[in-house]
Backbone as a chain_set.jsonl record, in Angstrom:
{"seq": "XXXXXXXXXXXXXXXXXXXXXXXXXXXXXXXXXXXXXXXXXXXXXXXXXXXXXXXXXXXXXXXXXXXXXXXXXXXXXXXXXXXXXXXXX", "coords": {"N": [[-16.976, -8.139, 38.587], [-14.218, -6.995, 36.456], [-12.46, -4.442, 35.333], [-11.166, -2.946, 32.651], [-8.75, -0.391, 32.196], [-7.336, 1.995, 30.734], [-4.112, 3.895, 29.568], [-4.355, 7.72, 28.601], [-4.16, 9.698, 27.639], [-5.354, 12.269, 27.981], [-7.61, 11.854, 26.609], [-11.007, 10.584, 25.509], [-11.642, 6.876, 26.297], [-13.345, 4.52, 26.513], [-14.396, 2.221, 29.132], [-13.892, -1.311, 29.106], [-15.785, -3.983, 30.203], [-14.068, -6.489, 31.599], [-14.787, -9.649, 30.507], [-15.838, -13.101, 29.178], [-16.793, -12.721, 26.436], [-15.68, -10.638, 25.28], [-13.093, -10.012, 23.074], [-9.221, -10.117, 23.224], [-6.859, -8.385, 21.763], [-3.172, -8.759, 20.264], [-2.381, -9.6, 22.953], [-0.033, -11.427, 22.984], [2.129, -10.331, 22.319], [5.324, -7.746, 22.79], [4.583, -4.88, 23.766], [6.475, -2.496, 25.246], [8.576, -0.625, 24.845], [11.873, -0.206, 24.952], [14.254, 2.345, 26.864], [15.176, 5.085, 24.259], [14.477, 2.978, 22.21], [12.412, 3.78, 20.657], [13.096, 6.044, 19.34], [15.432, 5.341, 17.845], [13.894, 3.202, 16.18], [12.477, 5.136, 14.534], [14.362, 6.838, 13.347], [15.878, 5.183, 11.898], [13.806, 4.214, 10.229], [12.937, 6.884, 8.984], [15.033, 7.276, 7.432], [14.839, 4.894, 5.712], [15.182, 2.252, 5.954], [13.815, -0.818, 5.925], [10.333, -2.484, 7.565], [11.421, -5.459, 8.279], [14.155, -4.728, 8.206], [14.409, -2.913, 10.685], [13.603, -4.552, 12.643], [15.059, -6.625, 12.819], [17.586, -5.911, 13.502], [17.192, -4.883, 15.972], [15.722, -6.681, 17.076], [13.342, -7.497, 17.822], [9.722, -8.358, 16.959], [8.381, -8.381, 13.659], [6.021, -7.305, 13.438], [5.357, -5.888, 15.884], [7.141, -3.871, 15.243], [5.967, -2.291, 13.039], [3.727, -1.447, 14.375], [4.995, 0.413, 16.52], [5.877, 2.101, 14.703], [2.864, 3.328, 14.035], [2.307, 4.523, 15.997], [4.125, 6.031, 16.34], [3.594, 7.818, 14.077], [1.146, 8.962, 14.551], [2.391, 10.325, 16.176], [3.588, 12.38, 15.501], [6.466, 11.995, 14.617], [8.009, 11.03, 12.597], [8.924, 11.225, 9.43], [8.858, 10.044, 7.399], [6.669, 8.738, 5.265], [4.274, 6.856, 6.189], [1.722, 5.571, 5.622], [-0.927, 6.737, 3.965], [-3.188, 8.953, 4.762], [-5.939, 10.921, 4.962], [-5.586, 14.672, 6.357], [-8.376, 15.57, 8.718], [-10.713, 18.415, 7.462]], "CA": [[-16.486, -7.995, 37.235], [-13.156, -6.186, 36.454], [-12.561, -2.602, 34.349], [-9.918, -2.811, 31.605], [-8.07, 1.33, 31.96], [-5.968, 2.613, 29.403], [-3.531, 5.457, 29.346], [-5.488, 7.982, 27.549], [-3.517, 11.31, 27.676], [-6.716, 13.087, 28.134], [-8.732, 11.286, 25.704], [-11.807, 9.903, 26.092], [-11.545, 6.028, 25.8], [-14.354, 3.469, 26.513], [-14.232, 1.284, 29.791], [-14.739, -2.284, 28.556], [-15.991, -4.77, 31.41], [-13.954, -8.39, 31.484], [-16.109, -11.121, 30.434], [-15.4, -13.812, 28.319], [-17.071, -12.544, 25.254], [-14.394, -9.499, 24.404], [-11.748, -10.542, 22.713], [-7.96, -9.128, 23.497], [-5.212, -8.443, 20.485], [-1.908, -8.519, 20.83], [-1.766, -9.949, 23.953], [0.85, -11.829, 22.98], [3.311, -9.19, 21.908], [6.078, -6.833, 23.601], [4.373, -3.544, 23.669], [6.803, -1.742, 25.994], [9.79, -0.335, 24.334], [13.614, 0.441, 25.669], [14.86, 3.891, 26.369], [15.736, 5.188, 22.799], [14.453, 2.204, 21.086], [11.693, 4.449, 19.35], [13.734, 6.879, 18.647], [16.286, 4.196, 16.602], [13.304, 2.987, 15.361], [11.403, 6.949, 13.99], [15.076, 7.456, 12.863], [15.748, 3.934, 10.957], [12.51, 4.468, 9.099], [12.933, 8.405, 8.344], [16.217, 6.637, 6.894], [14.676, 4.488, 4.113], [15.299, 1.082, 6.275], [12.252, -1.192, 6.058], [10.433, -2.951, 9.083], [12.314, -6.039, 8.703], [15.708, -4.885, 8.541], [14.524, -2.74, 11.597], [13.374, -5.849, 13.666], [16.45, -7.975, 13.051], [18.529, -5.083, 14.505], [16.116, -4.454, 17.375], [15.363, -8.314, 17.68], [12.1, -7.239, 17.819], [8.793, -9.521, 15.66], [8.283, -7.531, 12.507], [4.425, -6.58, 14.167], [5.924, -4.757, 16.938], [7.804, -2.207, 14.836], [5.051, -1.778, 12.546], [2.685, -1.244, 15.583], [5.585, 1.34, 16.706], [5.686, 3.076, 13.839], [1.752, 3.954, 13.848], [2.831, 5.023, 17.374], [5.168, 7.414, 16.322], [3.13, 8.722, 12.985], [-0.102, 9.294, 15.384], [2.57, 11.358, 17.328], [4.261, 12.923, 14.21], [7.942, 11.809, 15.0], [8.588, 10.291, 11.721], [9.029, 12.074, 8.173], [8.908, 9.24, 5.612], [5.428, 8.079, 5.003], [3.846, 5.182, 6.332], [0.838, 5.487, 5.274], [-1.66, 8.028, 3.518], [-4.414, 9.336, 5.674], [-6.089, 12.537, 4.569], [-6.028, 15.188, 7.248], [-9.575, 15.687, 8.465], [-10.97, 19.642, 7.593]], "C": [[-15.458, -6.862, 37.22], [-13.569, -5.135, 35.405], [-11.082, -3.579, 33.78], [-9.626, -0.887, 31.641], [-6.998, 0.945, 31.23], [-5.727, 3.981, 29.734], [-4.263, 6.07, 28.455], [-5.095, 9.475, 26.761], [-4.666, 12.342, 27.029], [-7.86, 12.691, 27.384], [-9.456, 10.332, 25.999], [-12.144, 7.839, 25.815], [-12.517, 5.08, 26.753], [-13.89, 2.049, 27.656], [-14.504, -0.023, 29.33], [-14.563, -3.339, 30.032], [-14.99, -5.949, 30.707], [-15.127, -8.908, 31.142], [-15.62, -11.954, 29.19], [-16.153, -13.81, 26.853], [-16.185, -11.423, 24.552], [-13.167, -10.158, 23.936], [-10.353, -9.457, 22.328], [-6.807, -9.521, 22.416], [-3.945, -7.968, 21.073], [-1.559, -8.735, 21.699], [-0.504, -10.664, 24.16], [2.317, -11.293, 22.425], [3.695, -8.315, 23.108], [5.638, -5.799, 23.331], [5.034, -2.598, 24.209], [8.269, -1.629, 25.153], [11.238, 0.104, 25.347], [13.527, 1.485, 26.168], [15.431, 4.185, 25.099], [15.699, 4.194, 21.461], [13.296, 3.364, 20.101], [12.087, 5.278, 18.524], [14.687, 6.622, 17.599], [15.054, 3.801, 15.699], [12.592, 4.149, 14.229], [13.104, 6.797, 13.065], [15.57, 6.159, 11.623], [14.991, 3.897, 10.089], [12.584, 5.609, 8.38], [14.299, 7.912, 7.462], [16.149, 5.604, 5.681], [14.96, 3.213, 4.556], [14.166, 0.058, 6.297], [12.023, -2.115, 7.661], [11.523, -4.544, 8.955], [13.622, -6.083, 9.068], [15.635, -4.332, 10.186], [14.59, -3.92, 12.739], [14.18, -6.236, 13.607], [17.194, -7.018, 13.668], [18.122, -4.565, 15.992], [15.728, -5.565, 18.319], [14.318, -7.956, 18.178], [11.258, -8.213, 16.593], [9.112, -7.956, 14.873], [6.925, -6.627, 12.959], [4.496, -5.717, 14.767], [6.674, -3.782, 16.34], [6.93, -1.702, 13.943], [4.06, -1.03, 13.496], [3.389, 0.353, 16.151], [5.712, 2.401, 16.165], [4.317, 4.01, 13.381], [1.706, 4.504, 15.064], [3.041, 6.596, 16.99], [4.796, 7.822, 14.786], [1.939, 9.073, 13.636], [1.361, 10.546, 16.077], [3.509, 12.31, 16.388], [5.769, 12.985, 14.556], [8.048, 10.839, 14.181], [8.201, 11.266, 10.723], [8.354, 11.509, 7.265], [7.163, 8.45, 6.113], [5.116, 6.606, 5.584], [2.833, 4.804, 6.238], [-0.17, 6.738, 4.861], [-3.096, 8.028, 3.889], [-4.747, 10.971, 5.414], [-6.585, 13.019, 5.674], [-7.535, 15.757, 7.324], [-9.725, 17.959, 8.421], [-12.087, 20.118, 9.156]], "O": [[-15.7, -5.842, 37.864], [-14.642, -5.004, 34.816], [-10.358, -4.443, 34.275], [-10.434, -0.188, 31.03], [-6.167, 0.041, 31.138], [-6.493, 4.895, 30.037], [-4.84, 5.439, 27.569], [-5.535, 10.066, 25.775], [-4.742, 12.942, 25.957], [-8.973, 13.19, 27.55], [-9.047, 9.33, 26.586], [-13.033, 7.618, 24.994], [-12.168, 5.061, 27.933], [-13.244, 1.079, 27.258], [-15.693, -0.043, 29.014], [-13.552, -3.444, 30.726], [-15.089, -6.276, 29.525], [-16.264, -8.586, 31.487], [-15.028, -11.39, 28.271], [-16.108, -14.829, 26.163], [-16.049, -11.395, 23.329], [-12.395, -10.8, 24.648], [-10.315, -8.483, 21.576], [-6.132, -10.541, 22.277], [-3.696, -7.156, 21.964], [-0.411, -8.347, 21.917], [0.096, -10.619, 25.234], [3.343, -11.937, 22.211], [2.986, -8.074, 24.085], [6.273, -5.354, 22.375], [4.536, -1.507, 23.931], [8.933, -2.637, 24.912], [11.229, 0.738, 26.403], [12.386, 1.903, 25.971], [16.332, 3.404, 24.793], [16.277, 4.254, 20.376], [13.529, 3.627, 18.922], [11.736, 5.421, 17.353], [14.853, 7.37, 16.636], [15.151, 4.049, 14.498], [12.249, 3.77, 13.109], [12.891, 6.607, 11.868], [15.527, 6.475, 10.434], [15.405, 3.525, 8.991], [12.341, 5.541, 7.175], [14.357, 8.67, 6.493], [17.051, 5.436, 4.861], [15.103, 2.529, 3.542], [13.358, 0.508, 7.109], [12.855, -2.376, 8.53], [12.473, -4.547, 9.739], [14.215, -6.874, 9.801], [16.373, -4.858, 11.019], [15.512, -4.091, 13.537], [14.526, -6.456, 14.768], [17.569, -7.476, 14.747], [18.781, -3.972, 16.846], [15.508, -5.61, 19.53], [14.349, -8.154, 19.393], [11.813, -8.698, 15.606], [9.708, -6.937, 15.221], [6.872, -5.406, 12.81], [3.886, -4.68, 14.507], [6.864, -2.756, 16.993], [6.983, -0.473, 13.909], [3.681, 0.091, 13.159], [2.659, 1.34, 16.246], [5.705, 3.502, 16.717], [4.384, 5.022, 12.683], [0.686, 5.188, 15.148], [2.507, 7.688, 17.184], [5.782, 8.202, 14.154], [1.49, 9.927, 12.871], [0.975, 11.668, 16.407], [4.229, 13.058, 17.048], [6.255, 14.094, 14.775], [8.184, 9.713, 14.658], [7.31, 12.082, 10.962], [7.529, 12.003, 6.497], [6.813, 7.826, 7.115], [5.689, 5.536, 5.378], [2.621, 3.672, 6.675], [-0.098, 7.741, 5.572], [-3.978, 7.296, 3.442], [-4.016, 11.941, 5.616], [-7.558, 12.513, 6.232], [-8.021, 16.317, 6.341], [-9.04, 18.691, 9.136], [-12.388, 21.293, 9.364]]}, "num_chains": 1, "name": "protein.A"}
């Protein structure tokens, strides 16, 4: 039986065995970005552009820049809101 690893950048994340009862999202999407596409994309958004106009200029699905954008607000390289999450105390 195989291991599923994930990049984890030090964080602790949960081996899950193969087997045909887990079920895998997004497998069918481009998760790997350009050089400087995130950064068009963080700066397109801090810019007031929404995800579709981004995608048609990126030729990217609409999923994949949304997906990008919780990317790059987990890594705080965007300004404009994309959602309201209260920091934990």
């Amino acid at each position: 039986m195989g291991v599923v690893k994930f990049k984890t950048s030090g964080k602790h994340v949960p081996l899950i065995p193969l087997n045909g009862d887990n079920e895998f999202i997004f497998e069918d999407l481009e998760l790997v970005f350009l050089p400087g596409q995130l950064d068009r994309i963080a700066l397109a958004w801090n810019n007031w552009q929404t995800i579709e106009q981004i995608a048609e200029r990126e030729e990217r699905r609409e999923i994949e820049i949304l997906l990008a954008l919780i990317h790059l607000a987990d890594k705080e390289q965007i300004t404009r809101p994309l959602a309201f999450i209260p920091k934990r105390i």
